[in-house]
N, CA, C and O atoms as CSV, one atom per row, in Angstrom:
chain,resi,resn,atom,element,x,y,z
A,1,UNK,N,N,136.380,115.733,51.748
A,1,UNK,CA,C,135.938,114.753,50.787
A,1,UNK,C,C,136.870,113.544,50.890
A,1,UNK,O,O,138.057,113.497,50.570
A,2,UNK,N,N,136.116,112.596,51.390
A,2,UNK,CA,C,137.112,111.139,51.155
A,2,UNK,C,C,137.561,110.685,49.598
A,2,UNK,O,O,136.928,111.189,48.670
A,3,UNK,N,N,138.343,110.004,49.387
A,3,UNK,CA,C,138.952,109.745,48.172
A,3,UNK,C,C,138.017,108.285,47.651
A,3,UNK,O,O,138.371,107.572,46.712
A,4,UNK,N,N,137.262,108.145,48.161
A,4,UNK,CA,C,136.042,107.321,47.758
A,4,UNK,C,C,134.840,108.177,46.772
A,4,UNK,O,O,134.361,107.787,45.707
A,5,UNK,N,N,134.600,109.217,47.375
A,5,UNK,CA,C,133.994,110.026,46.959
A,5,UNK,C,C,134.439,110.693,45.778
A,5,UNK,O,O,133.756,110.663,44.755
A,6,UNK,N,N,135.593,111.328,45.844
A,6,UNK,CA,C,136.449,111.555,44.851
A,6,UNK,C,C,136.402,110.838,43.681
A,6,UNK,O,O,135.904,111.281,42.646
A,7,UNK,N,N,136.872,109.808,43.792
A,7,UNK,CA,C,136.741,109.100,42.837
A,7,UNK,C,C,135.696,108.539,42.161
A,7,UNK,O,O,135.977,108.168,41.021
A,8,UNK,N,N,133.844,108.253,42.762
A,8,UNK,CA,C,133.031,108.384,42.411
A,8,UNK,C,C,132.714,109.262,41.347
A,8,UNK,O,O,132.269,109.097,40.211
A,9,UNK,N,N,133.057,110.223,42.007
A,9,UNK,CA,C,132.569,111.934,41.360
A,9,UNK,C,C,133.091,111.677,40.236
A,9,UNK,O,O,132.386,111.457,39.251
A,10,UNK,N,N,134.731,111.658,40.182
A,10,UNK,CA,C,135.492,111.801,38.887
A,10,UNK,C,C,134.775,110.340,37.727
A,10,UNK,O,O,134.514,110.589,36.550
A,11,UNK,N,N,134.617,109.306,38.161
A,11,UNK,CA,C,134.002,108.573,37.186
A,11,UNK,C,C,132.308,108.872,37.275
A,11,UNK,O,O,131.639,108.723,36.253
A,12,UNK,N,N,131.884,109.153,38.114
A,12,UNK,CA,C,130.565,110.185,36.742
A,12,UNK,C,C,131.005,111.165,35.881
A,12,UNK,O,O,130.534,111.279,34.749
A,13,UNK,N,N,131.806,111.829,36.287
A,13,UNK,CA,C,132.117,113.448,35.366
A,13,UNK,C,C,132.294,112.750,34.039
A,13,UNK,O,O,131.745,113.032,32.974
A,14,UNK,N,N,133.423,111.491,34.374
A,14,UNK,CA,C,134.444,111.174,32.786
A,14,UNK,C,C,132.796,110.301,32.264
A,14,UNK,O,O,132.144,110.520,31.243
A,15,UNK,N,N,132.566,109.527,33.131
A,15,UNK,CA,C,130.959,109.025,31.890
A,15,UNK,C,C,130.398,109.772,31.540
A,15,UNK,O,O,130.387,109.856,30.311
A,16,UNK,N,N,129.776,110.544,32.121
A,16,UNK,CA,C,128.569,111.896,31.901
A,16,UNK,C,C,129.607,112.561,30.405
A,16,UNK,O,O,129.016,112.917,29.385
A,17,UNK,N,N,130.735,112.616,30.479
A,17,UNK,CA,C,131.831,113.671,29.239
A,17,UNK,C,C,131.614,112.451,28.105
A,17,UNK,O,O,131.525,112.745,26.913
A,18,UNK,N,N,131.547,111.269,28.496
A,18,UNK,CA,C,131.764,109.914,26.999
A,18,UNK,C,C,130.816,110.148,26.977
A,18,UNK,O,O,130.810,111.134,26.240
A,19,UNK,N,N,129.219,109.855,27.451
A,19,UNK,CA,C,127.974,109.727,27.074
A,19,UNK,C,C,127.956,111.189,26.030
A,19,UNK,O,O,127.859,110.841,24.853
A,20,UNK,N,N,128.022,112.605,26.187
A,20,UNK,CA,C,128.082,113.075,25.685
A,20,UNK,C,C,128.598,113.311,24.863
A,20,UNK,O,O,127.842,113.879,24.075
A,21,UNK,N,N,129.912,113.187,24.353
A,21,UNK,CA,C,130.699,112.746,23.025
A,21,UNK,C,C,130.336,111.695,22.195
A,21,UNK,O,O,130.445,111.920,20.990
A,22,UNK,N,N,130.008,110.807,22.474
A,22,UNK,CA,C,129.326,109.967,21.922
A,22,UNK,C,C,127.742,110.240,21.237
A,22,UNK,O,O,127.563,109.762,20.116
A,23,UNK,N,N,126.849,110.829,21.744
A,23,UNK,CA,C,125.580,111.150,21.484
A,23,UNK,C,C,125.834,112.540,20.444
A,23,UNK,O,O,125.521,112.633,19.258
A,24,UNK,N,N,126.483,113.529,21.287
A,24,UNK,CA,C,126.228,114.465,20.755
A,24,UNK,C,C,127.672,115.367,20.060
A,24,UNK,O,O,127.883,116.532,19.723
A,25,UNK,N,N,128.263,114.405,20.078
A,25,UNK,CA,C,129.916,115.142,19.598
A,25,UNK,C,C,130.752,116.105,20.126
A,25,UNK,O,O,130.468,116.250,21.315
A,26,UNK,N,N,131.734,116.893,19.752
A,26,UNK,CA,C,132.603,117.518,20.568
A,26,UNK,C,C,132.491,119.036,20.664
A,26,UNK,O,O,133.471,119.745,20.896
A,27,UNK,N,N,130.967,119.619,20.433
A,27,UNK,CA,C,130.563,121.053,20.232
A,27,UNK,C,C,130.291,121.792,21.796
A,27,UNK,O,O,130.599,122.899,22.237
A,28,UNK,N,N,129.468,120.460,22.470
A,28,UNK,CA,C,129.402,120.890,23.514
A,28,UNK,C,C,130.209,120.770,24.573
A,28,UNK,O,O,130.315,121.817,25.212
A,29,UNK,N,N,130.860,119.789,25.010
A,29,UNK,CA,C,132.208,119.653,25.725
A,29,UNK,C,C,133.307,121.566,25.382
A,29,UNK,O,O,133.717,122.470,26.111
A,30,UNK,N,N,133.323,121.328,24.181
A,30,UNK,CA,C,134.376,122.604,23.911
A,30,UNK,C,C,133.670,124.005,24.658
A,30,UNK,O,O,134.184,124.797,25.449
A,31,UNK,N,N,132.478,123.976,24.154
A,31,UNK,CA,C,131.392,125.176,24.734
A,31,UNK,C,C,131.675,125.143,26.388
A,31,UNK,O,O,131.918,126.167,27.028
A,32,UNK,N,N,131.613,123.943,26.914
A,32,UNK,CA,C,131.809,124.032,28.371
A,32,UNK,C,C,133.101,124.152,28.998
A,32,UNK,O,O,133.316,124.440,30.175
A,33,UNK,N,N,133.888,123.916,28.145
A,33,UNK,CA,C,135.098,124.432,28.558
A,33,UNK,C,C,135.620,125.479,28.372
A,33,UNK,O,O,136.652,125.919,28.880
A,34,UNK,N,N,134.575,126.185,27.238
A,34,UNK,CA,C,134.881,127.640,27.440
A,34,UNK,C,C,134.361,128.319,28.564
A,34,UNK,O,O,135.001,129.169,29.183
A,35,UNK,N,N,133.282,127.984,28.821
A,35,UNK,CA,C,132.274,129.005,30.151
A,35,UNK,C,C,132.907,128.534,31.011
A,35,UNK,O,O,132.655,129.182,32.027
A,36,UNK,N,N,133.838,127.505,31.288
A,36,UNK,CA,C,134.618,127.349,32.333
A,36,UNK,C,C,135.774,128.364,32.323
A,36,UNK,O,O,136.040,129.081,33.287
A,37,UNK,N,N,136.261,128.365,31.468
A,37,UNK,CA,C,137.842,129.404,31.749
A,37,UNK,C,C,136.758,130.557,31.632
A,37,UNK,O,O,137.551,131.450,31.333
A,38,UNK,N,N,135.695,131.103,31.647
A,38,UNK,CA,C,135.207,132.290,31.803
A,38,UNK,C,C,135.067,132.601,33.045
A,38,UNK,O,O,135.294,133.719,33.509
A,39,UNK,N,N,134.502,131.171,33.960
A,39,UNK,CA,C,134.127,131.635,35.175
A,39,UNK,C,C,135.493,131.820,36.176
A,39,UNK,O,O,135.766,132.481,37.177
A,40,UNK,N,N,135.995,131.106,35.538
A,40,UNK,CA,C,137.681,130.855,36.336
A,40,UNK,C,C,138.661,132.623,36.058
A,40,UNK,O,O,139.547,133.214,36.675
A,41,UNK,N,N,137.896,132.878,34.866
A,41,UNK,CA,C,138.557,134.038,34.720
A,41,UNK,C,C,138.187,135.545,35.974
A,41,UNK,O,O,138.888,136.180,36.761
A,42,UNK,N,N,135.963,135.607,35.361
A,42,UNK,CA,C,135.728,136.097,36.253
A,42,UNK,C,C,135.812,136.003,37.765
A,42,UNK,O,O,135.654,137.060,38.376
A,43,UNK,N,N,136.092,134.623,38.633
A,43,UNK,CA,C,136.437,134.928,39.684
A,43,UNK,C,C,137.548,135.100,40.553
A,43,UNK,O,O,137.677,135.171,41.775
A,44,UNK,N,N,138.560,135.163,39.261
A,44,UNK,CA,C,140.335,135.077,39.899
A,44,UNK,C,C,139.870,137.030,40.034
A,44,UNK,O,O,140.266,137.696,40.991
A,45,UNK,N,N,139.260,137.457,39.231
A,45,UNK,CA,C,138.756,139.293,38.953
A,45,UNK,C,C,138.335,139.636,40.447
A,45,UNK,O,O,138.885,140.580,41.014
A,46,UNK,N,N,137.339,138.859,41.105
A,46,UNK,CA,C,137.002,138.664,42.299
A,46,UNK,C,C,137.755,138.843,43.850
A,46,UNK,O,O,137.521,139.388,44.929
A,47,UNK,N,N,138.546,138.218,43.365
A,47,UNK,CA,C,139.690,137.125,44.491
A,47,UNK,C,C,140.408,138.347,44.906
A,47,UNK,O,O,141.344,138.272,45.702
């Protein structure tokens, strides 16, 4: 991945995260950061 790309990516992620805080508040962001340390959990179980 070039650091062009990179950095693309990372400024959709951070808009796509404001658009959603903004619209819909901080219920779902938290929710996704839970199923994240879930998946991070289940696949370190994996590894």
């Amino acid at each position: 991945m070039t650091n062009q790309i990179a950095l693309w990516l990372g400024i959709f992620l951070l808009g796509g995260m404001m658009l959603d805080f903004a619209m819909f508040g901080t219920e779902h962001i938290l929710f996704l950061g839970k199923k994240l340390f879930d998946l991070l959990e289940w696949m370190a179980f994996w590894r």
